[in-house]
C-alpha positions as CSV (number, residue, x, y, z in Angstrom):
1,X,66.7,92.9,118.7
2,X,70.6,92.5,118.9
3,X,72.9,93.3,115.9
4,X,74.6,90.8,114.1
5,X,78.1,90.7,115.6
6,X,80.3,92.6,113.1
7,X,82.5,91.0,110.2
8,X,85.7,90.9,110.3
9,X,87.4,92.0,107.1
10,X,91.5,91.5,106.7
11,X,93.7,94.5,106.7
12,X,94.5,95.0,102.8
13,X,98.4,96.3,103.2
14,X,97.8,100.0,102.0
15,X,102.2,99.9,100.6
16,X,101.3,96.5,98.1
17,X,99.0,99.0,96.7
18,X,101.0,102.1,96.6
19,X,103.9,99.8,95.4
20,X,101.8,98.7,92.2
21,X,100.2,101.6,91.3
22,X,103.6,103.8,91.2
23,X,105.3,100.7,89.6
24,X,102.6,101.2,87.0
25,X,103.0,104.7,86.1
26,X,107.0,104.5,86.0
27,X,106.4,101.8,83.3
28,X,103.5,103.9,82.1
29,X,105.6,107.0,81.3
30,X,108.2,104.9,79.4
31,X,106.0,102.7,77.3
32,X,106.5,103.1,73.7
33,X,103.0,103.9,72.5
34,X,99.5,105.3,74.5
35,X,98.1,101.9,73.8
36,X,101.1,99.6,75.8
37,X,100.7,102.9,78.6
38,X,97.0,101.9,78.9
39,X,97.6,98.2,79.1
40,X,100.2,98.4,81.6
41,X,97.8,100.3,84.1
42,X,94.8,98.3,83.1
43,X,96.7,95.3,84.3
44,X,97.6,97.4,87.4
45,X,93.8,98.0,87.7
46,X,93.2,94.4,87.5
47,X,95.9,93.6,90.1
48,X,95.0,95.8,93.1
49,X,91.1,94.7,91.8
50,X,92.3,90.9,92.7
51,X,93.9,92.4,95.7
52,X,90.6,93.8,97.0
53,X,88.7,91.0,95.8
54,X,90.5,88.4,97.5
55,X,90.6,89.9,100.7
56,X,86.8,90.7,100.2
57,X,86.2,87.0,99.7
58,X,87.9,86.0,103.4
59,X,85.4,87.6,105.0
């Protein structure tokens, strides 16, 4: 039986997430209060999430 030919995913740019996870934790370490800190990398959580997601959803 022959295998399904292989699926092609989309390199995800390894430096957009580097780039927003260390943006995060500069903003992080200055936020005023532990509850903006954990907003700000939620969001970053959420972004790189999108990120993966969307280049997931090419394939």
């Amino acid at each position: 039986m022959r295998k399904p030919p292989a699926a092609q995913t989309r390199h995800i740019s390894p430096a957009i997430i580097e780039f927003i996870a260390r943006d995060a934790i500069k903003r992080a370490a200055l936020a005023p209060t532990y509850a903006d800190a954990l907003d700000i990398t939620g969001d970053a959580l959420l972004a790189v999430a999108r990120i993966v997601e969307r280049e997931i959803s090419h394939v």
